[in-house]
N, C-alpha and C positions, 0 to 999 in steps of 0.2 A: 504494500500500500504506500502511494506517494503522501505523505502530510507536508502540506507546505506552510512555512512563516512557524516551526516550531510546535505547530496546534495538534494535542493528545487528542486522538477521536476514541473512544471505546467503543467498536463495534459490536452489539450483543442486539444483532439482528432477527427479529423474532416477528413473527407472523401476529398481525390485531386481527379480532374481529370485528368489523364494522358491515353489521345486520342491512344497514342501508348501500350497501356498497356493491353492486355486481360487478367488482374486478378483486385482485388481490390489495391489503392495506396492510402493509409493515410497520413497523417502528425502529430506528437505531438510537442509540444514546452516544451524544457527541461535546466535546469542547467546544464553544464557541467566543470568539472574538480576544479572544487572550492577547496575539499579537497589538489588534487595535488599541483596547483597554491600556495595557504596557505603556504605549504612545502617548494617550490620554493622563495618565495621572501626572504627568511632567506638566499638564497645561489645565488642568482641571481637577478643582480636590474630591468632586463626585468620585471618582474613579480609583480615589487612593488604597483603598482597601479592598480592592477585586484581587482575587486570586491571581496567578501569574499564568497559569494556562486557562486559562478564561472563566468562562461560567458556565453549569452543564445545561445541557438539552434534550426531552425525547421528543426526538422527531415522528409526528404519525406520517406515513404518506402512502399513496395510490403507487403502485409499479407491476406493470402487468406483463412483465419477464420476470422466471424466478432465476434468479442468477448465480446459485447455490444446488452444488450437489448432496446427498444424503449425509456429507459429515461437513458440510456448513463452507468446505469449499469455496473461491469464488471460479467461478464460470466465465468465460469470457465471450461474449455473443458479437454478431455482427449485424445486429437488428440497427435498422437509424432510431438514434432516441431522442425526446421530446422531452423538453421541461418545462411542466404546465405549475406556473406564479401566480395564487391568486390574490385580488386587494383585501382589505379591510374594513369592515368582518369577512370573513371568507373561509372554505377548506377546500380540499383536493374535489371536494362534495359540487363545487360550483361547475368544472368540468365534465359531470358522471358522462351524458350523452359527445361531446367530444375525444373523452377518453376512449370510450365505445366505439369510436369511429376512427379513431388512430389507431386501436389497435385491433383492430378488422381487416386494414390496411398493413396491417406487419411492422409496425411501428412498435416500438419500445415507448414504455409511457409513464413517468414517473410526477409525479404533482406530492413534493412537499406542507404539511400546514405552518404558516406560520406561525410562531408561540400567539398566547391571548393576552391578553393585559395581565392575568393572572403572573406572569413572567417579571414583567416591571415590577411587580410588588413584590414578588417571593426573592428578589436579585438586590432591589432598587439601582439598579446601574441600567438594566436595557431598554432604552427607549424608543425602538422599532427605527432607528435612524437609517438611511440610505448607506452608512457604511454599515452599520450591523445586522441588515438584512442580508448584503453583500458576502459578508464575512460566515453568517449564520449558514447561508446555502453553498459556500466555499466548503466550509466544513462536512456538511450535508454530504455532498457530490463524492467528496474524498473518501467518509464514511463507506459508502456501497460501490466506491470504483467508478465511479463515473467519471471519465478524461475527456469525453466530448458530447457533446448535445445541441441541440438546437431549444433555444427557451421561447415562451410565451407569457408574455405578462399581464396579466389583466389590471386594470386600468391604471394608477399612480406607483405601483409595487416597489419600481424601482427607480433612481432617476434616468432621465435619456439618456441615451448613450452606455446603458450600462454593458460594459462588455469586458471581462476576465478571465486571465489565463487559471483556469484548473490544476493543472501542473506547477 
């Protein structure tokens, strides 16, 4: 697994059940923004007391490639993958019927949630900023192997222009 900028990911990738959901919904548990934060407490005293490998996450999301063999293996597929971003309130839930239809087409399909305010309060440091989404889904991608995709973002998620190497 490549982690890039230092970031501990714990991969303890594990199947949800999500009754509403007619595709597969995972969850990983991951570091996020460690690097960012580091940068941060030099210039802001919110940040002085974050951890140094950032702060943790379980991530739920939609991915309708299992990419995992019977002992937890990663797989390496050559399906084109899609990364479906939704805004705020939002979950992978907002996609159901475009998921459906990417991956009909043989597409790879993966839709992260992003945390809920619940996150802000249980951290008090993350405030859904355009780098800590950035960074959040950096982590995300690393987590389950993902080095290339094509994203989708539904409406303000990220700012323009948003575009970063994975590696």
């Amino acid at each position: 697994m490549n982690i890039k900028d230092g970031m501990k990911n714990q991969v303890n990738q594990t199947k949800s059940s999500d009754s509403l959901a007619e595709y597969p919904v995972k969850s990983v548990d991951v570091q996020v923004c460690g690097q960012l934060y580091n940068e941060l407490k030099v210039k802001k005293s919110l940040y002085r007391e974050t951890p140094e490998d950032g702060i943790p996450a379980r991530i739920d999301y939609a991915d309708t490639l299992d990419t995992t063999d019977t002992e937890g293996n990663v797989i390496q597929r050559d399906s084109p993958t899609v990364l479906l971003l939704h805004g705020a309130p939002g979950s992978h839930r907002d996609f159901k019927y475009l998921i459906q239809q990417l991956q009909a087409s043989g597409h790879r399909v993966i839709a992260p949630n992003f945390p809920d305010y619940k996150m802000t309060t249980k951290t008090r440091v993350f405030r859904h900023s355009g780098q800590e989404k950035k960074e959040y889904i950096k982590a995300f991608l690393n987590a389950i192997h993902v080095n290339r995709c094509v994203s989708f973002n539904e409406r303000h998620v990220l700012p323009q222009g948003f575009i970063f190497s994975i590696n």
